[in-house]
N, C-alpha and C positions, 0 to 999 in steps of 0.2 A: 504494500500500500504506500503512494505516492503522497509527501507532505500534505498538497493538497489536501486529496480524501481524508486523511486524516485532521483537518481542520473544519473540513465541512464535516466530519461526524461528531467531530468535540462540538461543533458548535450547535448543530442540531438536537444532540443529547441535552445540552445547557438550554434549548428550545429559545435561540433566538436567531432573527432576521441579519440578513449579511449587512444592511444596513444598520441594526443595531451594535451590531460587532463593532464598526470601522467608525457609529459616533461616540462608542466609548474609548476607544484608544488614539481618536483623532482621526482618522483615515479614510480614503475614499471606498464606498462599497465597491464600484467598479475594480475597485484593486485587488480585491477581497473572492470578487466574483473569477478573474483571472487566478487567481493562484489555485484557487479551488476546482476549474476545469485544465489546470495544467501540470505535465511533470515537475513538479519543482524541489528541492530537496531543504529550502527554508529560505527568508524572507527576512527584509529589514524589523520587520515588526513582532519577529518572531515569540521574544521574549514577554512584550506585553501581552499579544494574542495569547498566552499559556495563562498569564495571572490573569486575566480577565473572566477565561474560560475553566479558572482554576485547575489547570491540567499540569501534569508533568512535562515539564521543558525537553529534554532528553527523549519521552515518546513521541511529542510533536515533532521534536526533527529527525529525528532517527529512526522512530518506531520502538527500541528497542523502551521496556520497562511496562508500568499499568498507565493507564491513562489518568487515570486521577490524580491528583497530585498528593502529595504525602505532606506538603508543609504547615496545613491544617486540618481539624476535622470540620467537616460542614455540615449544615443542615439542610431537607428541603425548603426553600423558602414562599413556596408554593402555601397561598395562603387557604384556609378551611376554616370554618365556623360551625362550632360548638353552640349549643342554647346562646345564639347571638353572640358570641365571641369569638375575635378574630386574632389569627397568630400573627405579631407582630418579630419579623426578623431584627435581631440584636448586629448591628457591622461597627466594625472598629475605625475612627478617625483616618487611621493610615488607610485600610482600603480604600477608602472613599473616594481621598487625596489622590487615588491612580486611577480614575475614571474621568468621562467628562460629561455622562448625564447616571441618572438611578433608575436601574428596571432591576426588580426583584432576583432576577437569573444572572445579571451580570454583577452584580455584589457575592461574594461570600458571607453567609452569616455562621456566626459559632455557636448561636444559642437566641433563644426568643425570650418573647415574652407576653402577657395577652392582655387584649381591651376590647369593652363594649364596643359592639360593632353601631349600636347607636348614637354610643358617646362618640365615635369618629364620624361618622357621618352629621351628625348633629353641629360637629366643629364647621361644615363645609369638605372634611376630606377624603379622598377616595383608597379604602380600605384597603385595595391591593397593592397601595405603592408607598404605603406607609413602613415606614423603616426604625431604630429607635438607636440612638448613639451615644455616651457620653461625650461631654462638653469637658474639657479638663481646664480650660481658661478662666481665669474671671474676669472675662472684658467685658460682662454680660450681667454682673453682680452690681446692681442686690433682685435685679429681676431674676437669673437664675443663678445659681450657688456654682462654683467650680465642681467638678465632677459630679454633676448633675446627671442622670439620664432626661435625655430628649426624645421627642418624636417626632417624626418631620414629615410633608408629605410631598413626594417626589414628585407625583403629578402635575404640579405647579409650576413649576421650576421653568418650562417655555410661558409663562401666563406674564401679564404687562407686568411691572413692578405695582404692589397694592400698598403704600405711602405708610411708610410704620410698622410696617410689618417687618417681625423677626423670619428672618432667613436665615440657610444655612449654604456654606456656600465653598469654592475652593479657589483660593486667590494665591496666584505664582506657587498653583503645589500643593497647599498648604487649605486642612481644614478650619474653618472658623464659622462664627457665628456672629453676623452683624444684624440692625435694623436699616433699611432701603427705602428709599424715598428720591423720587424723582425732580427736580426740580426747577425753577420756569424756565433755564436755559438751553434743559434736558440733560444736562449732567446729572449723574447718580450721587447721591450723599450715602454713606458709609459710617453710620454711627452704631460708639460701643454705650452702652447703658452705666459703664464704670468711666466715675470722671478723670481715669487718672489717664485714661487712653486719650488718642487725638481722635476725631472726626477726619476721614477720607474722602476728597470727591473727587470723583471720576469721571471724563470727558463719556459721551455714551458714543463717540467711535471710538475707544479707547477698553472701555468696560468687558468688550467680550471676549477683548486679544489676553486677559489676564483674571479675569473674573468669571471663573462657570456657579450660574445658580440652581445648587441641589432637590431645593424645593422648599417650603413654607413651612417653621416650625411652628408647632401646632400647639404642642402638650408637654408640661412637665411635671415635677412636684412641686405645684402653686396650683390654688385655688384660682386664679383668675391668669389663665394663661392667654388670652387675647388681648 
């Protein structure tokens, strides 16, 4: 079995679109589509395509070993509802940081956690794309606590900017958590809730070469999380 095929089956297995592959690791589908009707025996993007699709690097390109990868265990993050309760996938900060959008298949999760499926919908969010992550900053304090669990929802995340809203987001690399708001010149503002931080704004041709938004944090431990 030729790299390719082996790519389209990792990625089929992880049950996602060749266009979903190439806008998590930045890349064009077309290119995506080419390696995978071709002999190829591996590909500049080699290494991310395996973390994304959480596979072993070495059977991606070689064949030789399991396809799965060994450097975590995983969970299915396929969501299912219990007497109206929905499993919320647990992803660690650093994954996150090596993506550049959220679909439940393309994250690894290591562990869940669960919530009314009312209580999410009820927020405005859509159950399946809901994620949950600690926050380990306090740039966000005293509205949320440093190593807080969060809950965010990924569906959002292409949606205009909603003016005050806590976002989650990944900026040069790097996970955080700001509030966003748009402002009359169309520049983005970038504020942390902790006064010890600056406020960032950001030209909005400028914003998406550095800034990908993960989607709309929703929920934490506060009673009045909106």
């Amino acid at each position: 079995m030729a790299f390719g095929a082996r790519l389209k089956q990792a990625r089929k297995y992880r049950g996602l679109t060749q266009q979903q592959l190439a806008d998590a690791i930045d890349w064009d589908q077309g290119a995506i589509g080419n390696i995978e009707r071709r002999d190829s025996n591996i590909c500049s993007h080699s290494a991310a395509i395996a973390s994304v699709l959480n596979v072993n690097l070495d059977w991606l390109i070689t064949g030789v070993g399991e396809m799965d990868s060994l450097r975590r265990e995983t969970i299915d993050c396929t969501k299912i509802h219990i007497d109206n309760t929905s499993v919320i996938p647990i992803v660690s900060s650093e994954e996150l940081a090596q993506v550049k959008t959220y679909h439940p298949n393309l994250v690894a999760a290591t562990d869940s956690s669960y919530q009314k499926t009312d209580r999410i919908k009820l927020a405005g969010a859509d159950d399946f794309y809901v994620f949950e992550v600690v926050l380990g900053s306090d740039n966000m304090q005293p509205t949320i606590a440093p190593n807080t669990a969060i809950r965010v929802d990924g569906s959002k995340a292409t949606y205009p900017i909603n003016n005050n809203k806590i976002y989650a987001l990944v900026v040069n690399g790097q996970f955080m958590v700001r509030r966003l708001s748009t402002r009359v010149d169309g520049s983005i503002l970038m504020h942390s809730d902790n006064s010890l931080y600056k406020d960032e704004v950001v030209s909005s041709d400028n914003f998406s070469d550095f800034v990908t938004i993960l989607g709309w944090v929703f929920d934490w431990n506060m009673t009045d999380a909106w």
